[in-house]
C-alpha positions in Angstrom: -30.0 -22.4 -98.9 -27.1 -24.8 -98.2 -26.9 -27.3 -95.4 -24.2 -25.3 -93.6 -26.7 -22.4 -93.3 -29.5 -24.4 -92.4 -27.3 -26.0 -89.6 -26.1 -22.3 -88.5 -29.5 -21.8 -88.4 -30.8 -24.5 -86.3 -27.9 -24.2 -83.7 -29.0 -19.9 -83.2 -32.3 -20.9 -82.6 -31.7 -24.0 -80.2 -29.4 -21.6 -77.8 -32.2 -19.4 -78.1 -34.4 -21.7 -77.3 -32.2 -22.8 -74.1 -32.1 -19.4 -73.2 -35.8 -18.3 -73.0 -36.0 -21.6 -70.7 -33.4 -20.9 -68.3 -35.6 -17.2 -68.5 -38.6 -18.8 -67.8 -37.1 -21.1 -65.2 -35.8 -19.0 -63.1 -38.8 -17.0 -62.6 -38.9 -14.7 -65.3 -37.7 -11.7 -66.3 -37.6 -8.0 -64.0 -41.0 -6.4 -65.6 -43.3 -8.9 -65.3 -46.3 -8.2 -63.7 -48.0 -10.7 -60.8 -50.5 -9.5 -58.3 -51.3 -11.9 -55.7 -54.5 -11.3 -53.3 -56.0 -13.4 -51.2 -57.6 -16.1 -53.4 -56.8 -14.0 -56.1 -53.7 -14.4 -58.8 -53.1 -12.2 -62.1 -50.1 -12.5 -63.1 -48.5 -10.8 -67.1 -45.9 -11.7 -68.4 -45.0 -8.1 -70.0 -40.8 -8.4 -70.3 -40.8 -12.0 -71.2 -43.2 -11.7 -73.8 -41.1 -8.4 -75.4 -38.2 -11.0 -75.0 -40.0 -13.4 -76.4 -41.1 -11.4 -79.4 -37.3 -10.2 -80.1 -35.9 -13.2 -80.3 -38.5 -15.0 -82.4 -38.1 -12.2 -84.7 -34.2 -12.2 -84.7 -34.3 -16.1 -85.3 -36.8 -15.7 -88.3 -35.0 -13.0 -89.7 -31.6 -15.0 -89.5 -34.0 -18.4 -91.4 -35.0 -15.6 -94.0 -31.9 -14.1 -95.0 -30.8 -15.3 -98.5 
C-alpha cells in the first residue's frame, strides 16, 4: 500500500469519525431507545450503534482493499 492510499485512507476515516460525533452530539440518532421513570433511566442506543457498525465496516473495508 502506497502512502497516497494510506493518506486517502486516514482522511475517510477522520470525516467519519467527525461525523459519528456531531451524531452523538447532537443527541443521537431517530431510533434510539431511552425510557425515563422516575428514578429510573434505560436508555439503547439501537440506530447509533447500526450506524456505528456500518461505518466501521465501510472504513475497514476501504483500509483492506488492495
Amino acid at each position: 500500500m502506497d502512502s497516497s492510499a494510506v493518506g486517502k485512507a486516514l482522511i475517510v476515516v477522520g470525516l467519519l469519525v467527525v461525523a459519528v460525533g456531531a451524531v452523538l452530539l447532537l443527541g443521537g440518532l431517530p431510533g434510539d431507545i431511552a425510557v425515563k421513570r422516575g428514578n429510573f433511566r434505560f436508555s439503547f442506543p439501537l440506530a447509533t450503534c447500526l450506524a456505528l457498525s456500518l461505518l466501521l465496516t465501510l472504513a475497514l473495508a476501504l483500509l483492506n482493499r488492495r
